[in-house]
Each structure stands twice: as structure tokens, then as C-alpha cells.
C-alpha positions as CSV (number, residue, x, y, z in Angstrom):
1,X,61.3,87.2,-110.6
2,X,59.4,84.6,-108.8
3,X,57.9,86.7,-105.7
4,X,56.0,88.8,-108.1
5,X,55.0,86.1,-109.7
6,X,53.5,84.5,-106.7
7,X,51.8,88.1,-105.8
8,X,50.1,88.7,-109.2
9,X,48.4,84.9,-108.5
10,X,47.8,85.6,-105.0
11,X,46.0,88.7,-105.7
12,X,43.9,87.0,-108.4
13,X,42.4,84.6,-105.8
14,X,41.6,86.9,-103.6
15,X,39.8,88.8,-105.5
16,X,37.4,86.1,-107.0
17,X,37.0,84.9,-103.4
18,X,35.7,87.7,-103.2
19,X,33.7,88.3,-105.8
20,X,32.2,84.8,-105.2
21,X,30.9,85.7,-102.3
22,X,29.4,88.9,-103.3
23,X,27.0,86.9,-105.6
24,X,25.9,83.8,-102.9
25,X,25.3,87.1,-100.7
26,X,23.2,88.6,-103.5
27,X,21.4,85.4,-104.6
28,X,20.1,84.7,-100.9
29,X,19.2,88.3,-100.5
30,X,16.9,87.5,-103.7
31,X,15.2,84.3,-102.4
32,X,14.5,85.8,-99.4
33,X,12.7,88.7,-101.1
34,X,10.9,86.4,-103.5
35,X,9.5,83.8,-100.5
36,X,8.7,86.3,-97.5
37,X,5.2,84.8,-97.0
38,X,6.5,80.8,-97.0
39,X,8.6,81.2,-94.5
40,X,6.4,82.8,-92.3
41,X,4.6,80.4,-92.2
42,X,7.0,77.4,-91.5
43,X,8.2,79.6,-88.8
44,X,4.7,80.6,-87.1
45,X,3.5,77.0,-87.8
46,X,6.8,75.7,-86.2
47,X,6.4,77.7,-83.3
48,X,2.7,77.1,-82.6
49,X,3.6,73.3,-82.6
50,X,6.3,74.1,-79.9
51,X,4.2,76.0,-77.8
52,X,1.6,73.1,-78.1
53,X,4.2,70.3,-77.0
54,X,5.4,72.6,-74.1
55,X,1.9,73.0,-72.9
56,X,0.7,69.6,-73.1
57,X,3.7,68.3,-70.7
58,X,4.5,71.4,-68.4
59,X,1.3,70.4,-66.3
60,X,2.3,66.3,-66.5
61,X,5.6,67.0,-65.3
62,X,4.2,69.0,-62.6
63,X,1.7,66.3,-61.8
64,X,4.6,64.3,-61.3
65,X,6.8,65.9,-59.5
66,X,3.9,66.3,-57.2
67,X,3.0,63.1,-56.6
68,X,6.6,62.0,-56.3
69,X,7.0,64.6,-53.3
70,X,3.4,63.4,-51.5
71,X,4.5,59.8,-51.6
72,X,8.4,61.0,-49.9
73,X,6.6,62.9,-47.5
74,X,4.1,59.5,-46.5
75,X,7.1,57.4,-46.4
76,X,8.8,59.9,-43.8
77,X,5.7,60.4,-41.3
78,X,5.8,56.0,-41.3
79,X,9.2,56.0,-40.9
80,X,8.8,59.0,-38.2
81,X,5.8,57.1,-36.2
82,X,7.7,53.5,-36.6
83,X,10.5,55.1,-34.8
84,X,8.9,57.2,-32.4
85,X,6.8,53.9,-31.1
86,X,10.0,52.4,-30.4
87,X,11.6,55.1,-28.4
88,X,8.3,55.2,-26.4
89,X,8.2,50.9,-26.2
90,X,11.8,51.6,-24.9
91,X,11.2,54.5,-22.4
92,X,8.1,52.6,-21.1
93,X,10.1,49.0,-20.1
94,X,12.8,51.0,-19.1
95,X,10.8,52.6,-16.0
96,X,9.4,49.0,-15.4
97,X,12.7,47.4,-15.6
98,X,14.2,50.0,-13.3
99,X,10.9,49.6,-10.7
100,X,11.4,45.9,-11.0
101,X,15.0,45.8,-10.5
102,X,15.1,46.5,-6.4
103,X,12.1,42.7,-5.8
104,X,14.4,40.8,-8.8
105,X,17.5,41.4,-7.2
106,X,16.6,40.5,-3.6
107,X,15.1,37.2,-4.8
108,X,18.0,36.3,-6.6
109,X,20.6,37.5,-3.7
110,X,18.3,35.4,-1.6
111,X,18.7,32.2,-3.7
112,X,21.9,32.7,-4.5
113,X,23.5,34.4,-1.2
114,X,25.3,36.9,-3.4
115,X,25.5,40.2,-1.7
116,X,26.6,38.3,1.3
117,X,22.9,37.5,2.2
118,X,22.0,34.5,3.9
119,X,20.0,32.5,1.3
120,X,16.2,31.6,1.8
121,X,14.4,28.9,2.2
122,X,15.7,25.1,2.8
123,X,15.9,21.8,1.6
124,X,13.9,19.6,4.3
125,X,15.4,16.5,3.0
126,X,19.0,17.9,3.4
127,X,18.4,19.4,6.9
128,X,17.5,16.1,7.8
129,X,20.3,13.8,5.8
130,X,22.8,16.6,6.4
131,X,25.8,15.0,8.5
132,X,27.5,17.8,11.1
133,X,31.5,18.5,10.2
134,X,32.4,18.1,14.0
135,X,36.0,19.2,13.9
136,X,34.9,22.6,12.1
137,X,33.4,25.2,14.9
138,X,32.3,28.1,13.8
139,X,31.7,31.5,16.3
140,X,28.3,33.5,14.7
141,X,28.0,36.6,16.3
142,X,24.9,38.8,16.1
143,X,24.1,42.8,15.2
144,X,21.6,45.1,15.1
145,X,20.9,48.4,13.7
146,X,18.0,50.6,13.3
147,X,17.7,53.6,10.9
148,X,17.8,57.3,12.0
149,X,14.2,57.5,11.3
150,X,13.0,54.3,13.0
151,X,12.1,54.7,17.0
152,X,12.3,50.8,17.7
153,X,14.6,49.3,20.6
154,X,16.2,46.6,18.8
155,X,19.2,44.3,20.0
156,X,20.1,40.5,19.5
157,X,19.5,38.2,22.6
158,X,22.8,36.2,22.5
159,X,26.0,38.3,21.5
160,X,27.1,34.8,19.8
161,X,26.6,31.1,19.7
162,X,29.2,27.9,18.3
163,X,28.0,26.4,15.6
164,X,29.5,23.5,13.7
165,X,28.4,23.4,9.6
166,X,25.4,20.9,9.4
167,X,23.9,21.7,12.6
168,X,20.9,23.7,13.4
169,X,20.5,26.7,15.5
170,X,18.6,28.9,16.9
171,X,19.0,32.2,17.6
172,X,16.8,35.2,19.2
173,X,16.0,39.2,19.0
174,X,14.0,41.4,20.8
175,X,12.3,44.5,19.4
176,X,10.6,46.7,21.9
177,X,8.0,49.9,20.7
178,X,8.7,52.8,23.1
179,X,6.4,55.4,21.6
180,X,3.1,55.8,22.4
181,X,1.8,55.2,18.9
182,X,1.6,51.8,16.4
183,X,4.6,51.5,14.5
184,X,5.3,49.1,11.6
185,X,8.7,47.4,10.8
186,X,10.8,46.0,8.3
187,X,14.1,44.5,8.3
188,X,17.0,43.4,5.9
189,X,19.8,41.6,6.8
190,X,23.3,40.6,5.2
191,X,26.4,38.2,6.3
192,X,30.0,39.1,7.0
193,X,32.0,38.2,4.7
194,X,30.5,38.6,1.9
195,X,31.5,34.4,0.5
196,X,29.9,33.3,3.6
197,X,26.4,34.2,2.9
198,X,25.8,31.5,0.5
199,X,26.6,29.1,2.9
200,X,24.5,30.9,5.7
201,X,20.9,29.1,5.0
202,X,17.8,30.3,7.3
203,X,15.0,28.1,8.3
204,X,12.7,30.6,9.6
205,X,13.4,34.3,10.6
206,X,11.6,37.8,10.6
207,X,13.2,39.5,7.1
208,X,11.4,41.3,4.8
209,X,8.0,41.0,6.2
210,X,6.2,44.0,8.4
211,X,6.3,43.6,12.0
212,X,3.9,46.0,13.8
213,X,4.3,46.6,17.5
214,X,1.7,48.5,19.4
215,X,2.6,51.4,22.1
216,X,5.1,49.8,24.6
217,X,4.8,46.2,23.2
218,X,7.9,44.1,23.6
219,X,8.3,40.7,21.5
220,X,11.2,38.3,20.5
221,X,11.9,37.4,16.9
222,X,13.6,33.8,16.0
223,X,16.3,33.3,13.8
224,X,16.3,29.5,12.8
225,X,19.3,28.6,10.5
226,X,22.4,26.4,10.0
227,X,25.5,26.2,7.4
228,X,26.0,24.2,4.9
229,X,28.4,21.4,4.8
230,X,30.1,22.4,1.7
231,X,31.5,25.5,3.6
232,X,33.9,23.1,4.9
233,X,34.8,21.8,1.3
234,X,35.3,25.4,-0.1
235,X,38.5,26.9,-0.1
236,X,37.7,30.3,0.2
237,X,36.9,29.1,3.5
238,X,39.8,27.6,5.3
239,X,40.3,30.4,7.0
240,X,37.0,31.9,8.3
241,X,36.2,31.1,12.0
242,X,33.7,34.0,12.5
243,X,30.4,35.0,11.0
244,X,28.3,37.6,11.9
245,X,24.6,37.9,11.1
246,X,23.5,41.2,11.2
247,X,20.0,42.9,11.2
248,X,19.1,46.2,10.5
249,X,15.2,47.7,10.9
250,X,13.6,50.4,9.1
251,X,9.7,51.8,9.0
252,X,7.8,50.9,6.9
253,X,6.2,53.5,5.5
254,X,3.9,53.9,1.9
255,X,6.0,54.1,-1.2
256,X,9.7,53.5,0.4
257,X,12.1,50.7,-0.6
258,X,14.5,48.5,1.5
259,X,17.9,49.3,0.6
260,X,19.7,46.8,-1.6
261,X,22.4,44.4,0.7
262,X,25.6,46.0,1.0
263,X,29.4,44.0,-0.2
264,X,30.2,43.8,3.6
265,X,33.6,41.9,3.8
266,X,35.5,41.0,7.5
């Protein structure tokens, strides 16, 4: 009894849903009809403001954009040219530093005897107040070399000499020119071993300065030098008797370097 009850109702709904919207469709279709020309216009008018806005700011956004990308591409070249001058700054003392490295390292092996070179120069004022450690003798013994390309006859005077530390000496050797052309020398020198050399201090000698001999000339070159004192205090050195001062002469010729001193050890 109930269900068609609830059908019948149903059914009724439906169909003035339906007729409901039947008459909304009708009434629109009727307005529209009645207003054609009004909104046309709205729309057109609507439209043409659109257009008008969309012009107006197309070309200022553009404009923008523009001068947004200039200013990037400014900021890049400084940034490019800031770092390219510093690679260049860098390249450049680079190749100076490497040119100045050979002199620089010399003077400081010099002053400081590292390398085992003998170290330059001399206090006058110690040489003279220096007091002689008698009980310590040392035995210096002398080489010399030439290289391949040098045509000298070089060779030490005295094989070796005694020496106590605090005590001068002097030592000689004789370079002799056998060609019959001018030749020009240089020489380098080091001390074995290698803690010696900064005990090994030379008054006067023939290093690192150009010795021209002419065809057949002959000549003796001093070696003026004595040891410090404090080789006696240093440990290191309790147990060297021997030193050995060795020369080695090159030619000197335009653009070539001296060889840096070798870590000679005994």
C-alpha cells in the first residue's frame, strides 16, 4: 500500500521539476530576443576595453624585460673582465716568481748554509774575537768538477788541509784555459754533509762571479774561510771529522742558469 504511494508522489515532483524548468528555459530564451542590441554592446564595449589594457602593457612589459636582460648581461662582462684581470695578474707574477726563484734561493742558501753551501760573507769582529777549539781538528779535503761542456783544466792545489773550528785558512785552485779561444767561467760550490755547510763560512773565494781566461792562461783562485766555533757545540756534529769543499765550473754563456746546490750528504 505504501510503495505506490510513494511512486504516485515521486512521479509528481518530477514532473513539475520539470515543467519548472521548461518555463526559466522559455523566459531567458524571451529576454534574450527582446535585448539583442544591449548586449552587444556591453560585450563589444567590454572587449574593446580589453584589447586597450592588453595593448597599453604588452610593450611596457617588453620594455622591461628588456632592460632587465641588458643590465644581466653588463653585470656578466664586469664580472667576466674582473676575473679575467686576475688570472692574467696571477699568470704574470707567476713567471716572475718562477724567474726569481733560482737568485732568491741562492742568497738565502748562502746566508743560511742550507743546501749544504758554505754561507757568505763574515763577521770581521767575530773572525777577530773568535777563540780556536784546539782539541777539535778537523780534515777538509778539496774537489773539483767541470761540466761536459766546459773545456777548462780545473783541480784543487792541496788534496786537504787540518783545520781546527775558529781558525782561518787558506786554501788554493788552479784553472788553466787550453783552447785557443777566450773562455768565461762560472762556478758553484756546496759542502759535504749537507749540516756542515752552515758552519763552513768563506772570507773570500771565486763563486758565482765570471772568470775569463784567455788562450793558454793559467791562474790560481784563493779560497779564504774558517768554521765556526759553534760546530763544536752542535750535536749533529760530534761525529763529523771530515769536510769536503767542492767546486764545480761551468761556461758561462748568455741566458743559462747555475744549477741549484745539490742535498749532498757523507
Amino acid at each position: 500500500m505504501l510503495l505506490p504511494c510513494v511512486l504516485r508522489q515521486s512521479f509528481r515532483c518530477s514532473t513539475l521539476l520539470t515543467r519548472c524548468a521548461r518555463t526559466l528555459r522559455q523566459q531567458q530564451q524571451q529576454q534574450q530576443q527582446q535585448q539583442p542590441s544591449e548586449r552587444g554592446l556591453h560585450t563589444q564595449a567590454r572587449e574593446f576595453l580589453l584589447r586597450r589594457i592588453c595593448l597599453r602593457w604588452k610593450p611596457q612589459s617588453r620594455g622591461v624585460k628588456g632592460r632587465n636582460k641588458k643590465s644581466h648581461q653588463d653585470e656578466w662582462k664586469s664580472k667576466n673582465k674582473t676575473a679575467l684581470t686576475y688570472i692574467v695578474a696571477a699568470g704574470v707574477g707567476m713567471i716572475g716568481l718562477s724567474y726569481a726563484s733560482v737568485p732568491l734561493y741562492r742568497l738565502y742558501c748562502q746566508a743560511s748554509g742550507l743546501g749544504g753551501m758554505a754561507v757568505a760573507g763574515h763577521d770581521a769582529d767575530q773572525v777577530e774575537t773568535m777563540t780556536p777549539v784546539k782539541d777539535r781538528v778537523i780534515k777538509v779535503t778539496f774537489n773539483a768538477d767541470t761540466h761536459a761542456s766546459m773545456q777548462w783544466n780545473f783541480r784543487p792545489q792541496q788534496s786537504e788541509i787540518l783545520v781546527v773550528p775558529g781558525e782561518t785558512a787558506l786554501a788554493f785552485y788552479r784553472a788553466k784555459n787550453p783552447t785557443d779561444k777566450p773562455v768565461i767561467g762560472i762556478s758553484t760550490y756546496n759542502v759535504v754533509p749537507y749540516d756542515a755547510g752552515q758552519y763552513f763560512n768563506k772570507i773570500q773565494c771565486f763563486c758565482f762571479e765570471e772568470q775569463r781566461l784567455n788562450p793558454q792562461e793559467e791562474v790560481d783562485m784563493p779560497v779564504f774561510f774558517y768554521i765556526d766555533p759553534e760546530f763544536d757545540m752542535d750535536p749533529r756534529m760530534a761525529r763529523v771529522d771530515t769536510i769536503t769543499l767542492s767546486y764545480t765550473f761551468f761556461e758561462a754563456k748568455e741566458g743559462q742558469t747555475l744549477p741549484l746546490p745539490g742535498y749532498s750528504y757523507k
